[in-house]
N, C-alpha and C positions, 0 to 999 in steps of 0.2 A: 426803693422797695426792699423789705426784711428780708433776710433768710426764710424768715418764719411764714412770712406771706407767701413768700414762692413754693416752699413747703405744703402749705395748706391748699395752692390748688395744685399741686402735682400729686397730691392725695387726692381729689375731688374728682381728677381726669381721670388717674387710676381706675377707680369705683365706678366711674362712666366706660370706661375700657372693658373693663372685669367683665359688665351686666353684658356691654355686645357679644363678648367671647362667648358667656353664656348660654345666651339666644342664639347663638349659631351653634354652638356643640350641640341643644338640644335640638335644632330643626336639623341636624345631621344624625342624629343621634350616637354620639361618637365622639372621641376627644377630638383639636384640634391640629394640623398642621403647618404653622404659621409663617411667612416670611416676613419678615422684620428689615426694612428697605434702611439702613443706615443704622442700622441696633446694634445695641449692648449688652451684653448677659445683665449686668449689674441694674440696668433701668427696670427688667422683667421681677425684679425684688417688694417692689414697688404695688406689681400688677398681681404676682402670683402665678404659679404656673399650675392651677388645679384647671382643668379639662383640657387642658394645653399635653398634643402627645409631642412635639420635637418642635424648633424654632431655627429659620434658617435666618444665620445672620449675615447679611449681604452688604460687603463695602467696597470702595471704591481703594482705598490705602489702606495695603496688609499691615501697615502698624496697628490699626483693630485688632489684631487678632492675638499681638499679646497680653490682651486684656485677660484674664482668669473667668471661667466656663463652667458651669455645674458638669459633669462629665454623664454624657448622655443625652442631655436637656439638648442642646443647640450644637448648630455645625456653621462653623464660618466660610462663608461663599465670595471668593472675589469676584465681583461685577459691577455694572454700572446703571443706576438708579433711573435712567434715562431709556437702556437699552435692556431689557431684562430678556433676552431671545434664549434664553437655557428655560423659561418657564412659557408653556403652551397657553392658549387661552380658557379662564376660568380653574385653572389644575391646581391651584391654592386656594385652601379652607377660608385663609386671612389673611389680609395684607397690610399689614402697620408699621407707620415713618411716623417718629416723631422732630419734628423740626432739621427734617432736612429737606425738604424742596427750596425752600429759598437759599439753600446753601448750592445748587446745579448750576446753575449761567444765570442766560437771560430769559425772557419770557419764551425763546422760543426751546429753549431745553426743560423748563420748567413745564411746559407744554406736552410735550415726549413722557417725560416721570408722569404726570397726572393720567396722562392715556396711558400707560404701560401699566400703573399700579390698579388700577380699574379694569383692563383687561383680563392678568391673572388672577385676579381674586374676586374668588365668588362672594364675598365679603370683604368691608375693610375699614379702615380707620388712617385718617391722614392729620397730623396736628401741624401747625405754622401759628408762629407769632402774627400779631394783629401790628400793621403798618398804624392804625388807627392811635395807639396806645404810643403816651407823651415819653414811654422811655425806653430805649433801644435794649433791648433784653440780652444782647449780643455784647456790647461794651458798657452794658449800663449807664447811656450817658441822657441824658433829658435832649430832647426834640433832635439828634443827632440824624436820624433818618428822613429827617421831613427835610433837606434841605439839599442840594445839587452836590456831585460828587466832591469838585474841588476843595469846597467849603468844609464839607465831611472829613475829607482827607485833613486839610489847617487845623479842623477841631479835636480832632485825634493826637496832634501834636500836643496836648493841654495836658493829657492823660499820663499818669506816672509807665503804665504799662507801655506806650508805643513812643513816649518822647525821644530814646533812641533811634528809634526808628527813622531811614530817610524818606524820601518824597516816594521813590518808587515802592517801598514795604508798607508803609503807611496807604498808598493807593490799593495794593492789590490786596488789602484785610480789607477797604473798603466795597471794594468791586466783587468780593465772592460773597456777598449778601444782600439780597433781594428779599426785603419784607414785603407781603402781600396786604391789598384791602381788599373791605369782605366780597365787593362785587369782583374783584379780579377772581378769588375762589370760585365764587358762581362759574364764573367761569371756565374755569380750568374744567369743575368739578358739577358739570350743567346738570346730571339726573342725580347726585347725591344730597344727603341733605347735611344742614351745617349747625354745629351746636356753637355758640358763643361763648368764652369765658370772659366776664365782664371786672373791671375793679374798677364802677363806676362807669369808664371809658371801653370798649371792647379790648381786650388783653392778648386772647388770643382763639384761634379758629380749629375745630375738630371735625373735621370734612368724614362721612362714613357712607357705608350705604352696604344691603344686603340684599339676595335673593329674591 
């Protein structure tokens, strides 16, 4: 898949992001104040920060944070995407991850994130790659996710990036990534609803829901 294709729907999602923020600033009447569950200053480039009043950018590994900041716009929060007990129930305008819940454990921490980001936020937005889709978005590798860990792990060996790598580094890139299908989202995500990104095949999953 292009640059150019991956480009064109992270503009598409953007513009889907945007409209939500929108509809929520106006049913509050009020810019917004957002926490960003595994964010970037730099991805918000993308989205724009018009009715957006502050953004909390929340990580798990303070190397986030020497990422560069609009000064003012966002404040970086060590925490963990699983456990968010510094924020009250519903005390967040917005709550937005993009592609980081398959990055938590297993299903059952993946479980924890989905109820935590649903509780604080009176609104929100959750994106995950489509398990569905024939090309692991993570390694770029064709059908690499549809097959048993060991096997993932040997195939990774192929790869110019990991062929250094030994059996236990090569495993443990494999094991911190859990792509989701769409009924697992349902799941997670039982009273929101879910927008599709299709390239033919489902691509990937935009979980939201509001007020």
């Amino acid at each position: 898949m292009s640059d150019l294709t991956v480009n064109r729907f992270r503009q598409a999602r953007g513009r889907l992001l945007r409209a939500q923020i929108e509809r929520m600033a106006d049913h509050l009447g009020r810019d917004l104040r957002i926490l960003d569950v595994g964010g970037r200053a730099d991805y918000w480039k993308n989205v724009g920060l018009e009715r957006i009043a502050h953004i909390d950018l929340l990580n798990y590994d303070e190397g986030e944070f020497d990422r560069t900041a609009p000064e003012g716009s966002f404040t970086n929060i060590l925490g963990d995407a699983c456990d968010l007990k510094d924020y009250a129930d519903k005390s967040v305008d917005f709550v937005h991850s993009n592609s980081v819940i398959e990055h938590v454990g297993d299903w059952g921490a993946m479980t924890r994130m989905a109820k935590e980001v649903v509780r604080v936020g009176q609104a929100g937005w959750v994106q995950t790659p489509a398990w569905e889709f024939p090309i692991e978005p993570h390694f770029r590798a064709p059908f690499l996710h549809w097959f048993g860990a060991p096997l993932r792990r040997r195939m990774l060996s192929l790869s110019k990036l990991y062929r250094q790598c030994d059996i236990a580094e090569r495993r443990i890139h494999i094991d911190r990534i859990n792509l989701l299908s769409k009924s697992e989202v349902a799941t997670l995500f039982p009273d929101c609803e879910i927008h599709v990104e299709r390239l033919v095949l489902a691509k990937s999953y935009c979980v939201h829901w509001k007020p």
